[in-house]
C-alpha positions in Angstrom: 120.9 85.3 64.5 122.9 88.6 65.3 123.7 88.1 69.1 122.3 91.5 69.8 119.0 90.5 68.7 119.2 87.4 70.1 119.8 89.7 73.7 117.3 91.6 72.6 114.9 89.2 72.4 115.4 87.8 75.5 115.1 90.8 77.5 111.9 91.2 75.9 110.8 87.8 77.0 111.7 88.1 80.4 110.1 91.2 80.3 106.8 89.4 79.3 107.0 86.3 81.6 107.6 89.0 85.3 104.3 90.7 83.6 102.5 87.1 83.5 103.5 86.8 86.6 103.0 89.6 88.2 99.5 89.6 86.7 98.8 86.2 88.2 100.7 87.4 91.9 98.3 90.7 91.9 95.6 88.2 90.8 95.6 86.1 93.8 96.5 89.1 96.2 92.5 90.3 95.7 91.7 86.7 96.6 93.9 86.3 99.6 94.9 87.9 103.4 98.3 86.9 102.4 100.7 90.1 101.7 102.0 90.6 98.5 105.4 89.9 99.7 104.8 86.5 101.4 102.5 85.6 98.2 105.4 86.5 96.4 107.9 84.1 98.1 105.9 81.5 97.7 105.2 81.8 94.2 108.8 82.2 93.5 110.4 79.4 95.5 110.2 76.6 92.7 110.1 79.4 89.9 112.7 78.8 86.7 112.7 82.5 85.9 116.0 83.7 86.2 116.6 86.1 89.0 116.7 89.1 86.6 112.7 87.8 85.6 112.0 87.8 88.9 113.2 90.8 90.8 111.1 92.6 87.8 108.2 90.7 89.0 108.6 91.6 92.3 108.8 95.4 91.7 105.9 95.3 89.1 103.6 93.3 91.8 104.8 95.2 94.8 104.9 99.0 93.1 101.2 98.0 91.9 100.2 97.5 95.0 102.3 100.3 97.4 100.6 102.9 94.7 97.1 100.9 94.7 94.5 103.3 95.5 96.2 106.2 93.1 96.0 103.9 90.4 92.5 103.1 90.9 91.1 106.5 91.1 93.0 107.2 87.8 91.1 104.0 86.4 87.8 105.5 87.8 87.8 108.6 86.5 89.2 106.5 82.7 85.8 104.1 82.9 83.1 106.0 82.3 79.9 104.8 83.6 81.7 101.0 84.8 82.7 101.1 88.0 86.2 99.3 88.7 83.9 96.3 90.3 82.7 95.9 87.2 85.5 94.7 85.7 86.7 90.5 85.7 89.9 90.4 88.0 92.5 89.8 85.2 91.0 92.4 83.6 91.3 94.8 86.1 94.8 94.0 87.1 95.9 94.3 83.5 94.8 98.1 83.2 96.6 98.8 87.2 99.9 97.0 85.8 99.7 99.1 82.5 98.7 102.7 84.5 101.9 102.3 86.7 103.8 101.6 84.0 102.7 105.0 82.1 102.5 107.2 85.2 105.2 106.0 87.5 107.8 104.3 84.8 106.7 107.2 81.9 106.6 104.2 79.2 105.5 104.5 76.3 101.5 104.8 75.6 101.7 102.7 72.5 104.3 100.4 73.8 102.7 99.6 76.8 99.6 98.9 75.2 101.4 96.2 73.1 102.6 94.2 76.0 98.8 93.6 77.2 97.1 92.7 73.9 93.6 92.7 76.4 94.1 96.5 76.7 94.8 96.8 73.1 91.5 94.9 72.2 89.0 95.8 74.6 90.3 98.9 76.6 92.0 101.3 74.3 89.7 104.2 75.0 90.1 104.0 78.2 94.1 103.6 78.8 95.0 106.4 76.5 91.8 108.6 79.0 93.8 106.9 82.2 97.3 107.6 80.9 95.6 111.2 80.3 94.8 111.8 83.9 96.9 114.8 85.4 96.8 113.7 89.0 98.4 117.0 90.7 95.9 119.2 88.7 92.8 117.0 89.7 93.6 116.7 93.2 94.5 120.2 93.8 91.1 121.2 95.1 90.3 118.6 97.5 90.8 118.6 101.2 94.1 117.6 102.4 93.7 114.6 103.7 92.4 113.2 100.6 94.7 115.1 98.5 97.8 113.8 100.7 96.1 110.1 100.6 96.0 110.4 96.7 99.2 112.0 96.0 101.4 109.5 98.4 99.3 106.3 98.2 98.3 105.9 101.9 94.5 105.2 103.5 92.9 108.3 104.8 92.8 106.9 108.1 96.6 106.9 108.3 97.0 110.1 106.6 95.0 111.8 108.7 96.3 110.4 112.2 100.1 111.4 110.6 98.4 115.0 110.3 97.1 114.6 114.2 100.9 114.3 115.4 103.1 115.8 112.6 103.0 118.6 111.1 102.6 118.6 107.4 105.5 118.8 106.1 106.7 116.1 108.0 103.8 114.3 107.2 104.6 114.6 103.6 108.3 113.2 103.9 107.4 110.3 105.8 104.5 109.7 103.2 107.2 109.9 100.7 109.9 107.7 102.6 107.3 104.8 102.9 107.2 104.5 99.1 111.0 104.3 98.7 113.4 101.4 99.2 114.2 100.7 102.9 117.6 100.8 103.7 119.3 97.4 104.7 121.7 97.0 107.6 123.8 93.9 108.0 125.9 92.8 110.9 127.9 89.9 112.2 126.9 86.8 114.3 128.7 87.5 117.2 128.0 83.8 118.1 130.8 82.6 116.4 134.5 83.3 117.2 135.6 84.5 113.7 132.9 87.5 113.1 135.5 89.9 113.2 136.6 88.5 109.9 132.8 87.6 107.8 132.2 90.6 106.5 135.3 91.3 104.6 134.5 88.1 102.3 131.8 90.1 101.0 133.8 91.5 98.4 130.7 92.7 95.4 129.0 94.5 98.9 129.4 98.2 99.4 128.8 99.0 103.1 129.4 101.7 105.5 130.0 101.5 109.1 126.7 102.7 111.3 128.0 105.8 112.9 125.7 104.6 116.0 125.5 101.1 116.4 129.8 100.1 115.7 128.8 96.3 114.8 126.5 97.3 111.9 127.3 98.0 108.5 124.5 100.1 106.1 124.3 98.3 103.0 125.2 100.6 100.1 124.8 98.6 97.3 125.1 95.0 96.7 121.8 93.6 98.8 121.4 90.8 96.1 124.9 89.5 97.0 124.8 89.5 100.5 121.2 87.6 99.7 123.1 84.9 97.8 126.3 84.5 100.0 127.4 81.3 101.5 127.9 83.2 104.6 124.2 84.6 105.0 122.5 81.0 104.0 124.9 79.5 106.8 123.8 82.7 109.6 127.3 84.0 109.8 125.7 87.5 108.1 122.6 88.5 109.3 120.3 91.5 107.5 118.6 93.2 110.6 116.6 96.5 110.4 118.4 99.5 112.5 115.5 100.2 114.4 115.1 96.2 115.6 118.5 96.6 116.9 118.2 99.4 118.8 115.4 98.0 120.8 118.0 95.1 121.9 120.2 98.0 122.9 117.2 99.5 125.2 117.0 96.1 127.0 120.4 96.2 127.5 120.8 92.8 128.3 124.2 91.5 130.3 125.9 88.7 131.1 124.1 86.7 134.3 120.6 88.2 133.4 117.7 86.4 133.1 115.8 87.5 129.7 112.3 86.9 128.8 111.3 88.0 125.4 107.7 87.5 125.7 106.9 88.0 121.8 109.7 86.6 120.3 109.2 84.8 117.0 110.9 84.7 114.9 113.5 85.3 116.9 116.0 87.5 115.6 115.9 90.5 119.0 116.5 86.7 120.8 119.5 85.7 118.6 121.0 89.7 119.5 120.3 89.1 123.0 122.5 86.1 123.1 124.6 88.0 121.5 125.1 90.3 124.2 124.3 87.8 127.2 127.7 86.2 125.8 126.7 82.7 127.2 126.1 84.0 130.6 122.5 83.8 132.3 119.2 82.7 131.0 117.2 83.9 127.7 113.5 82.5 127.6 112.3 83.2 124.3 108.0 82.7 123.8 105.3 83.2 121.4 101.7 82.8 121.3 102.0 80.7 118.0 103.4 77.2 118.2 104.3 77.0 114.4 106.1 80.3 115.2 107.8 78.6 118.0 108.7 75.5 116.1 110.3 78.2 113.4 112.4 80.5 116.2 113.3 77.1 117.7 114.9 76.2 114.6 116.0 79.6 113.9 118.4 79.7 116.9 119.8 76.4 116.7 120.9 77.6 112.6 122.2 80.8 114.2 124.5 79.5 117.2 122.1 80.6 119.6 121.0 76.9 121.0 121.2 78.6 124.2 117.6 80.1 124.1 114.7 78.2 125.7 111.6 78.7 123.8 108.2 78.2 125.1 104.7 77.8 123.3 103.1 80.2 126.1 100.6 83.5 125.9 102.1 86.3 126.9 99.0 87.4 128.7 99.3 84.8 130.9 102.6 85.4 132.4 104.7 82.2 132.6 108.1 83.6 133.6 107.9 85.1 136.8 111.2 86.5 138.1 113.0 87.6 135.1 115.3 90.8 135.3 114.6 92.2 132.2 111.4 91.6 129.8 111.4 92.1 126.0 107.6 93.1 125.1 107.9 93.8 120.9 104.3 93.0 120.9 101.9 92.1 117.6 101.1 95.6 115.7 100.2 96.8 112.3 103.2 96.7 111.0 102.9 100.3 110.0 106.7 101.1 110.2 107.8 98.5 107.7 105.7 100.1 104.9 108.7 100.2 102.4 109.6 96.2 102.3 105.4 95.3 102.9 103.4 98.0 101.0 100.0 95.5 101.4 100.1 96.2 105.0 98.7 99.8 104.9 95.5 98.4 102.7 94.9 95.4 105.0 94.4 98.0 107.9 91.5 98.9 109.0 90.1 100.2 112.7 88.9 97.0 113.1 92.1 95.6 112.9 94.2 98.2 114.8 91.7 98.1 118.0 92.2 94.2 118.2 95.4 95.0 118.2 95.5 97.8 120.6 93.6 95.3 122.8 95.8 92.6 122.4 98.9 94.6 123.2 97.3 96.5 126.5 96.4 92.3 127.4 100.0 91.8 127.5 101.3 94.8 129.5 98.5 94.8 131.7 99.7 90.9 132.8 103.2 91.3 133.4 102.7 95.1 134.9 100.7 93.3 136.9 102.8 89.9 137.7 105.8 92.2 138.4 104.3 94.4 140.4 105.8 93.3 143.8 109.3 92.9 142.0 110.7 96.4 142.0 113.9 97.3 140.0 112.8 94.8 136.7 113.3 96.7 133.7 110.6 96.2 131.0 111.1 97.3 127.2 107.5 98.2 124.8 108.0 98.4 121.0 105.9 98.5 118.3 106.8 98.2 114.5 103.8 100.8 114.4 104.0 104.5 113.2 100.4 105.3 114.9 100.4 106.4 118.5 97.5 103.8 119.4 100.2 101.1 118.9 102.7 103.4 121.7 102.2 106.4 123.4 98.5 105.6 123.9 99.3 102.5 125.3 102.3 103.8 127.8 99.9 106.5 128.9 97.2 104.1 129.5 99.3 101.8 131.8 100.6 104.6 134.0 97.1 105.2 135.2 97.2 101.4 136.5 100.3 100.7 137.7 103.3 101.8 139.8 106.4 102.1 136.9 108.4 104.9 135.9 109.9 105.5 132.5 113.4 105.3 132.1 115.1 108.2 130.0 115.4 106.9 126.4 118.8 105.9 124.4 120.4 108.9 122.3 118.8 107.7 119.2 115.8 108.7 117.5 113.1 111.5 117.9 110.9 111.8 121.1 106.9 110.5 120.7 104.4 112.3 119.5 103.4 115.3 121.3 101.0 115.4 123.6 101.0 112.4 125.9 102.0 112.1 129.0 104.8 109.7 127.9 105.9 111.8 125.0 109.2 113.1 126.8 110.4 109.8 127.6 109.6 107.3 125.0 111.5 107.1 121.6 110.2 107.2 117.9 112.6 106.3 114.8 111.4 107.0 111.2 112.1 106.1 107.7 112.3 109.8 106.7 114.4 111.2 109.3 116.4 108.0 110.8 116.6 105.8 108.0 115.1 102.9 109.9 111.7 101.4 110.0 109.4 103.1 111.9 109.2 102.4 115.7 108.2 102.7 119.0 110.1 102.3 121.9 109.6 102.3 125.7 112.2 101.5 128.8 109.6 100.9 131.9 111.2 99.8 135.2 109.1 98.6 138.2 108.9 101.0 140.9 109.6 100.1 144.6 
């Protein structure tokens, strides 16, 4: 056989087996809590595909579901008188696959069509009416909120709470950032004596140096690699978000400190704290979540950081009582790390976030209160949240109960949302405008 068909053929094949797959991962994401990416992992752990196969079944599974409720209102307006309900799950998940494939990867009707012979047999009228749809002209009428919701791919609810605190265009980019690639940062272990020397191994990496943070590289191109390295597997490397890091830096931990990171798992803020303690002082490290304890617990001891003492405690019931500085990075939507989990913004709901938000005032309203008679300890709030319920909210909220100030915030970032007390004095970093996930950060110190 002519080796270009033979390559030919192959592509095609792997092409087919990451559709299966995704099929079968978007399949059992409407039957699970799981998010797409853990469901992902899993599936993919004892998977022969090649890693070619598989990265195209992870951007089939994960673009399906980051552009989910577009897709679906194209498929409404394609059924006729069904509703999408109506349809049998494989079914249904065949026609999203296919419409993102038309509208976001402008393939070929007829081609398309070919690679889910379900489509071909049972739903031809309605994939040539879906691949049809003009999406900006049918939207154009409709209120904004539902309009940006459509257009971008985000829950009303979000939408409209971006339009609350941004203005629009803003609203719009950040919309837009949260359905590109995140940007990946990578830095040495510090732990070990040679870091000064890791990164250069790297040699199929292109990285710049952060102009902020000196000790952390952007990653350029070459993820994959770094992914695959000896020097990652082994901890050496380690792939942090910006925006994590600079949280660390707010704590501003030192040498003879005694740390307490109160949400910890799994551990990596911990590891950067050691970092920075340099084997000097105390870092208690706890979660609420004993498996997640277990996992941090072996996390530091595979990152050089056997220094950190982790505790299976609740951080609403305060367990370490004269720490100088406390880590709170407390439990959250998620809503800043759209980009890598797209699932997260369709497993929110106000149900949800106010379990959250109660969950997160618990904490600070225990160790507010267990500090309270020991002036000068520096507390840091964070959130991986983009919605001011999950930060400013929350800061303004504790002021009214207890005797803190805020500390001015590190040069980084954009101030919080207008119109809170706190807003001056707390940081926010974006996708859009920082290339970070989205955050929230707070420097509290106990008043005298």
């Amino acid at each position: 056989m002519n080796s270009h068909i033979a390559c030919g053929l192959s592509v095609m094949n792997q092409g087919q087996s990451a559709r299966s797959d995704a099929l079968e991962a978007l399949i059992q994401y409407d039957q699970s809590t799981t998010s797409m990416k853990t469901l992902l992992r899993e599936m993919q752990t004892a998977s022969p595909d090649s890693p070619d196969s598989q990265f195209h079944t992870q951007s089939l599974s994960l673009s399906v579901v980051r552009f989910r409720n577009t897709i679906d209102f194209i498929l409404s307006r394609s059924l006729g008188k069904r509703k999408l309900h109506d349809l049998r799950p494989r079914d249904l998940n065949i026609l999203r696959l296919a419409v993102y494939e038309v509208h976001w990867l402008n393939a070929d009707l007829v081609e398309t069509s070919s690679f889910y012979p379900k489509i071909e047999s049972h739903y031809s009228t309605e994939f040539k009416e879906a691949e049809s749809v003009n999406l900006d002209a049918v939207i154009e009428g409709m209120p904004i909120v539902n309009r940006l919701s459509l257009k971008h791919s985000h829950p009303t609810f979000l939408v409209k709470t971006l339009l609350d605190n941004l203005t629009l265009d803003e609203t719009g980019q950040l919309l837009t950032a949260n359905n590109q690639k995140r940007t990946y940062y990578i830095r040495p272990n510090m732990l070990y004596d040679d870091y000064n020397s890791v990164l250069e191994s790297l040699v199929e990496v292109k990285m710049k140096r952060d102009p902020d943070i000196p000790e952390v590289f952007k990653i350029v191109e070459g993820v994959d690699s770094v992914v695959r390295s000896q020097l990652f597997k082994d901890g050496r490397v380690l792939i942090q978000d910006k925006a994590s890091i600079i949280t660390v830096n707010a704590l501003n931990p030192e040498p003879g400190q005694k740390i307490w990171d109160a949400c910890a798992a799994p551990g990596m803020k911990t590891q950067l704290i050691a970092e920075r303690m340099k084997d000097q002082g105390q870092i208690i490290a706890s979660d609420v979540y004993e498996e997640r304890v277990k996992t941090g617990r072996e996390r530091s001891q595979h990152l050089n950081a056997s220094q950190i003492e982790w505790l299976h405690a609740d951080a609403t019931k305060p367990v370490v009582h004269d720490a100088d500085k406390i880590l709170i990075d407390a439990p959250c939507t998620s809503t800043g790390i759209l980009q890598a989990y797209p699932s997260f913004k369709w497993r929110l709901n106000k149900e949800t976030l106010f379990a959250l938000m109660t969950v997160q005032n618990k904490i600070l309203d225990a160790i507010l209160t267990d500090y309270a008679d020991k002036p000068g300890t520096e507390i840091v709030f964070s959130t991986c949240s983009i919605l001011p319920h999950e930060g400013e909210s929350q800061i303004d909220s504790a002021m009214q109960r207890h005797n803190f100030e805020l500390l001015k915030p590190l040069d980084y970032g954009s101030s919080g949302y207008p119109g809170f007390d706190c807003s001056k004095k707390v940081q926010r970093l974006f996708p859009h405008k920082h290339d970070t996930s989205g955050f929230f950060i707070a420097r509290l110190k106990i008043r005298h």
